[in-house]
C-alpha positions in Angstrom: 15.3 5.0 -11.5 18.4 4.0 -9.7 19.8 7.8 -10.0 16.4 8.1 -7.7 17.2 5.8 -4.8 21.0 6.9 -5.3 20.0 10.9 -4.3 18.5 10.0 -1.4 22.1 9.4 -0.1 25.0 12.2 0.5 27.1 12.1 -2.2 30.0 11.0 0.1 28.1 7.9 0.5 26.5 7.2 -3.4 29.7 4.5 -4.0 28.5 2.7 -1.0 24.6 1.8 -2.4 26.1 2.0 -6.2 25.5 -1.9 -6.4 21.4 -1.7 -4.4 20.5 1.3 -7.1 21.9 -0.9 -9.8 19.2 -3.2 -8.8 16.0 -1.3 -7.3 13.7 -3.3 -9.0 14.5 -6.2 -6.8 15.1 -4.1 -3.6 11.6 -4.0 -1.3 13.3 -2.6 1.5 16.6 -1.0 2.8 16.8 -1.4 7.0 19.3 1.0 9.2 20.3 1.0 12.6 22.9 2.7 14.6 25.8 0.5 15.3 23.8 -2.4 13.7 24.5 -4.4 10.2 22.8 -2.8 7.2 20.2 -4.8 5.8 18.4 -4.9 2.2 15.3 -7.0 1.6 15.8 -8.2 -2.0 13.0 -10.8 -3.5 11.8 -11.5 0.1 15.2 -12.2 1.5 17.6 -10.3 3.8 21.0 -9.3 2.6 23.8 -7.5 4.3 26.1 -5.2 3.0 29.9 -5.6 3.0 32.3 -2.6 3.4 31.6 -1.7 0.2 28.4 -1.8 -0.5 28.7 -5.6 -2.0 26.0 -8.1 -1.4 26.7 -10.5 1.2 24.8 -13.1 3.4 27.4 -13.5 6.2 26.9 -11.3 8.7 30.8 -11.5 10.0 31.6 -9.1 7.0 28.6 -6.8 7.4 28.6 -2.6 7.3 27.7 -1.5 10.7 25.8 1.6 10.2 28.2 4.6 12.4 26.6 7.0 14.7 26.0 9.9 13.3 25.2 8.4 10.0 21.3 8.2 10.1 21.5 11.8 11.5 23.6 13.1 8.3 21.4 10.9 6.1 18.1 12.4 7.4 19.6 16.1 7.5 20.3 15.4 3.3 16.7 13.9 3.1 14.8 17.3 4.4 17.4 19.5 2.5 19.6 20.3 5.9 16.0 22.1 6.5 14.3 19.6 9.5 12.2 22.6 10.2 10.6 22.7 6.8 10.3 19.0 6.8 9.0 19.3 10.8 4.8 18.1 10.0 6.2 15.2 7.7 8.7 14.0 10.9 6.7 14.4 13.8 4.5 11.5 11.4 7.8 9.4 11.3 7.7 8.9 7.7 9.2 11.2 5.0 8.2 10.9 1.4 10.7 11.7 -1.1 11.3 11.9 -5.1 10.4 8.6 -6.8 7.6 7.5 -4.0 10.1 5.9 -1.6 9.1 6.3 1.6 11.5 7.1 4.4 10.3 5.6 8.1 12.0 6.7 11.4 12.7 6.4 14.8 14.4 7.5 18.0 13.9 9.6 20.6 10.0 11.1 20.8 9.4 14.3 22.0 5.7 15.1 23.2 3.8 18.3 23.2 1.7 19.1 26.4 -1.3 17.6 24.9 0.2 13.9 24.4 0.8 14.7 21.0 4.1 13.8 18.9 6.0 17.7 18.8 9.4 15.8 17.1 11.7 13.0 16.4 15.0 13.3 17.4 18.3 11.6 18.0 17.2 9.2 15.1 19.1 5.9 15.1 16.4 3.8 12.9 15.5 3.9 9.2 13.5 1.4 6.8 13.7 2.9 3.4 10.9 1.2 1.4 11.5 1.4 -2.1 8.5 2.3 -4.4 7.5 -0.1 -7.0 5.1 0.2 -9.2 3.5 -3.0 -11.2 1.5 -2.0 -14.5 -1.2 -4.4 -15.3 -1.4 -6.3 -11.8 -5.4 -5.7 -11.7 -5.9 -6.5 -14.9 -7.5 -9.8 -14.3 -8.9 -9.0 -11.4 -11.0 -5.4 -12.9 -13.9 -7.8 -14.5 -14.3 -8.7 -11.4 -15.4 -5.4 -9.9 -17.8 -4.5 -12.3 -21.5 -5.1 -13.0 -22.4 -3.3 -16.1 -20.7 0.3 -15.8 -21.0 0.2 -12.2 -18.5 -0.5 -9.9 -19.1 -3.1 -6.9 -18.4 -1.7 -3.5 -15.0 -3.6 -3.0 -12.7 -4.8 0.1 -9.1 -6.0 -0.2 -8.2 -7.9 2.7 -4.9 -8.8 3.3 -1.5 -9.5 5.7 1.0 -7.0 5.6 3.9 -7.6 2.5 0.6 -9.3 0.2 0.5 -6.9 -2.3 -2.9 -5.3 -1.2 -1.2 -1.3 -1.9 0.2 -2.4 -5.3 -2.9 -3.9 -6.4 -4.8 -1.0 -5.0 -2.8 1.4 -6.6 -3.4 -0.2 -9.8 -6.8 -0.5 -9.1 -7.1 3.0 -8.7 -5.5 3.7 -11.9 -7.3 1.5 -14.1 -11.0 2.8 -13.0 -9.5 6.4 -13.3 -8.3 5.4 -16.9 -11.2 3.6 -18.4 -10.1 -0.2 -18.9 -11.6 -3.4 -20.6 -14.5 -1.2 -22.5 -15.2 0.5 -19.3 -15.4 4.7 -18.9 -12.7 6.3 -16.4 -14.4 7.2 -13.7 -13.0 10.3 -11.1 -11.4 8.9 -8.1 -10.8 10.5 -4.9 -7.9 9.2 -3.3 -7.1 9.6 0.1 -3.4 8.6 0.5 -3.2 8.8 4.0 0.5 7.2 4.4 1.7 8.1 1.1 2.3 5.0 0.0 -0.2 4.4 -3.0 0.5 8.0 -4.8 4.3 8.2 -3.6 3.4 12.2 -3.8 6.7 14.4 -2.6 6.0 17.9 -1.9 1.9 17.1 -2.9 2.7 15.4 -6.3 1.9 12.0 -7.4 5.2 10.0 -8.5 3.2 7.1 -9.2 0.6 7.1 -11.8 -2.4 6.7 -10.4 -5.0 8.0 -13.2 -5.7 11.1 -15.2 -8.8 11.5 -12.8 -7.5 10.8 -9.6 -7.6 13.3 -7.5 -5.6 13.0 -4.3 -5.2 14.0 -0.2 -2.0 13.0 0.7 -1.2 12.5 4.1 -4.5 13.2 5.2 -6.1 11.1 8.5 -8.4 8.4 5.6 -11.9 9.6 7.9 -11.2 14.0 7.5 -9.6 13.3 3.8 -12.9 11.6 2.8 -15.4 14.4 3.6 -13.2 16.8 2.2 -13.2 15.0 -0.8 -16.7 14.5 -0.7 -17.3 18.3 -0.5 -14.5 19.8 -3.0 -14.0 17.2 -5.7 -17.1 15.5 -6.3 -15.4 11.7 -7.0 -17.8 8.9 -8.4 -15.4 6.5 -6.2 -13.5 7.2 -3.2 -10.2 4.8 -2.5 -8.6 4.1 1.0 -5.7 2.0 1.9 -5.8 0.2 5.7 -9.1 1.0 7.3 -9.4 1.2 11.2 -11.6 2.5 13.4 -15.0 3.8 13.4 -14.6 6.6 12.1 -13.1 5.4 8.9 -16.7 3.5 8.7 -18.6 6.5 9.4 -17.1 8.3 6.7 -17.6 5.3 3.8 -21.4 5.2 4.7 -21.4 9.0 4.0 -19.6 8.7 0.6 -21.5 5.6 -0.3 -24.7 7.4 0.6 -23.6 10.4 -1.3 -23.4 8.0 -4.6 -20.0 6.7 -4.4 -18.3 3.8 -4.9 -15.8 2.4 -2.6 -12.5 0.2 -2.8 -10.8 0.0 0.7 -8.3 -2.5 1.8 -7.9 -4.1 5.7 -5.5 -5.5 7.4 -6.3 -9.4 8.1 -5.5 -13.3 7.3 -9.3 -13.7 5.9 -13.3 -12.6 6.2 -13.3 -14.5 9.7 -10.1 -12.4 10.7 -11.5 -8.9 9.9 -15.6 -9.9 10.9 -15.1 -8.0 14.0 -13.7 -5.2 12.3 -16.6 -5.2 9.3 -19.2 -5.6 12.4 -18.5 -2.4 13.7 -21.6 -0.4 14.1 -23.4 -2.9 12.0 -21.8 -2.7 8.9 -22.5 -6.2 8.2 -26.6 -5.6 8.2 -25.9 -2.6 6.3 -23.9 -4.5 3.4 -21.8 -1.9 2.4 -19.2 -4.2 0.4 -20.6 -6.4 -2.1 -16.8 -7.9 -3.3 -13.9 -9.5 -1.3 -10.5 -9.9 -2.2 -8.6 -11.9 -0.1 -4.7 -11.8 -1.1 -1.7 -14.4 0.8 1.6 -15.4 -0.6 2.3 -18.6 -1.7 6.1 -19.6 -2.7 7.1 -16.2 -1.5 4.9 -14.4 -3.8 1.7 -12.4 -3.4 -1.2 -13.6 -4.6 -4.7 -13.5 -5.3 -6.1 -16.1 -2.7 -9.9 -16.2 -3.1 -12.6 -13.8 -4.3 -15.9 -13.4 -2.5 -19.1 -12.3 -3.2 -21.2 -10.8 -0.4 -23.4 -13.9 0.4 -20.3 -15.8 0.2 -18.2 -13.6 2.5 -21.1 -12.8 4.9 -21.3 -16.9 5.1 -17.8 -17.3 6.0 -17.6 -14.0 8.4 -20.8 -16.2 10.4 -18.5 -19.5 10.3 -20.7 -21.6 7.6 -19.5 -22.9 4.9 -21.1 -21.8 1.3 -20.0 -22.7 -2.1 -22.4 -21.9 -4.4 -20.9 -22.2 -7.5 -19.6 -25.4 -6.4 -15.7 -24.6 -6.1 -13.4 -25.9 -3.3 -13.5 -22.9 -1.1 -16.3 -20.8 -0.6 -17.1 -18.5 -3.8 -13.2 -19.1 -4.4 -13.0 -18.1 -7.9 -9.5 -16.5 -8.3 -6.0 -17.6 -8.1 -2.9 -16.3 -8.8 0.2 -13.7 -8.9 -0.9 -10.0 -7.3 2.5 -8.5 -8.2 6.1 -9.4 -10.0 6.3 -9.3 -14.0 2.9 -8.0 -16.0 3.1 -11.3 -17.5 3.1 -13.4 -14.3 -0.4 -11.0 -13.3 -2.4 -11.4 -16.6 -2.4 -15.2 -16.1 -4.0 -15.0 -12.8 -7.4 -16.2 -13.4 -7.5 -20.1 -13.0 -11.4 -20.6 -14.3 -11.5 -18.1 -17.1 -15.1 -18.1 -17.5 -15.7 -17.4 -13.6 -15.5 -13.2 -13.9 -19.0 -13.4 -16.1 -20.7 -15.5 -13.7 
């Protein structure tokens, strides 16, 4: 693992990030900016980097990234090859070995048609670094099933909440078989790369001995094709958006399928509009929410819905059913972290048979 993030850096430069491979489990993020101090998200806090390569929070002593420096580091990244690498830039993400993901920015060079041709003069990076959590759904699985069939479900969610690790596991669970429960084939459409990690079209996270997956494939195109060539008994999206997206989970979901999706948003009332869209509320597509938050800097498992429940809350009534504070709240409790912390996340154990 730390040999992993420590290749994504010239070999000049592996002394430097010796001490943030040594701990990659902790690192979420790595931030670079021409002329700027280098800095490392660790455990939801910001670090710099001294001269060399020490933890430090006193910005005086920093590393100031040199220019040049992101253009080296990016050359190494795409194999001093940019041009084989060229579809994958003009994205502004790069994908490498291990799953970490490799944003950029700079200079934008447009085609004729208004579309992105390149990237160049880059003088930003945010290295995520890929983690993946074993066991995070494993409390929240009973959840999505009702018998051997699989509830349509959304995960809703602010960014940094855990949504695409608990998706992720999600995904691999169903395609296992867990809790007594058949695998199932999933068709995932990995649309940012973040859920598979796949580098040059293979997974490096495991997401399921019947997964099959698009990877970075536009979420509305990758789910028809997946519809036509693979046959999946549930389709899996990360960060739906517009229409279209919509358009093409009614055509999988009348084609058989299930469907876990996440979306961007504080709660139901924050995403209504979005779920409204062309009716989608009438149609009752989803029949689960998940609504994930942090609480003491930790992501969590906020409240769980059921459809009456969330359509209630999307229409601004209050309904509590089962007589919980909270409409239909029923879960609480870490998304992500140590396996240990995630199996104790259901508060009322005897709420997933209700």
């Amino acid at each position: 693992m730390e040999q992993r993030l420590l290749q994504l850096f010239p070999v000049e430069r592996r002394s430097f990030w010796k001490q943030t491979a040594r701990v990659q489990e902790k690192v979420e993020e790595i931030r670079l900016r021409t002329g700027q101090p280098v800095l490392v998200k660790r455990q939801g806090q910001e670090w710099y980097l001294d001269d060399n390569g020490t933890f430090t929070d006193r910005p005086e002593r920093a590393y100031r990234v040199k220019a040049g420096e992101l253009e080296e580091l990016l050359q190494h990244i795409c194999h001093y090859s940019l041009y084989a690498f060229a579809d994958e830039v003009r994205q502004g993400f790069l994908t490498v070995a291990g799953g970490h993901r490799v944003g950029i920015a700079g200079q934008v060079v447009l085609d004729g048609d208004g579309s992105v041709r390149t990237i160049k003069n880059v003088h930003y990076m945010n290295i995520r670094v890929a983690h993946q959590v074993k066991g995070a759904a494993d409390r929240i699985l009973p959840y999505l099933y009702k018998g051997e069939d699989l509830k349509n479900t959304l995960i809703i969610s602010p960014p940094g909440c855990g949504k695409t690790t608990l998706l992720r596991d999600l995904v691999r669970q169903i395609s296992e078989g867990s809790g007594g429960h058949a695998g199932k084939c999933v068709g995932l459409v990995d649309e940012r790369s973040e859920i598979a990690g796949s580098y040059l079209g293979q997974p490096q996270n495991d997401v399921g001995s019947r997964t099959d997956v698009l990877d970075a494939c536009p979420k509305a195109l990758g789910m028809m094709m997946l519809l036509r060539s693979m046959a999946p008994e549930v389709v899996a999206v990360d960060e739906l958006g517009g229409e279209d997206d919509m358009k093409a989970l009614r055509m999988a979901a009348s084609c058989g399928c299930r469907i876990l999706a996440t979306i961007h948003g504080e709660d139901i009332r924050d995403v209504s509009e979005k779920l409204q869209s062309g009716n989608l509320l009438r149609e009752g597509l989803f029949e689960l929410f998940l609504v994930l938050s942090r609480e003491g800097g930790k992501p969590v498992v906020k409240q769980i819905y059921g459809k009456e429940e969330a359509y209630a809350q999307m229409a601004g009534r209050d309904h509590d059913p089962v007589g919980k504070s909270g409409a239909g709240t029923l879960v609480s409790g870490t998304v992500s972290g140590q396996t240990k912390a995630a199996s104790e996340i259901v508060r009322h154990p005897g709420d997933a048979h209700q």
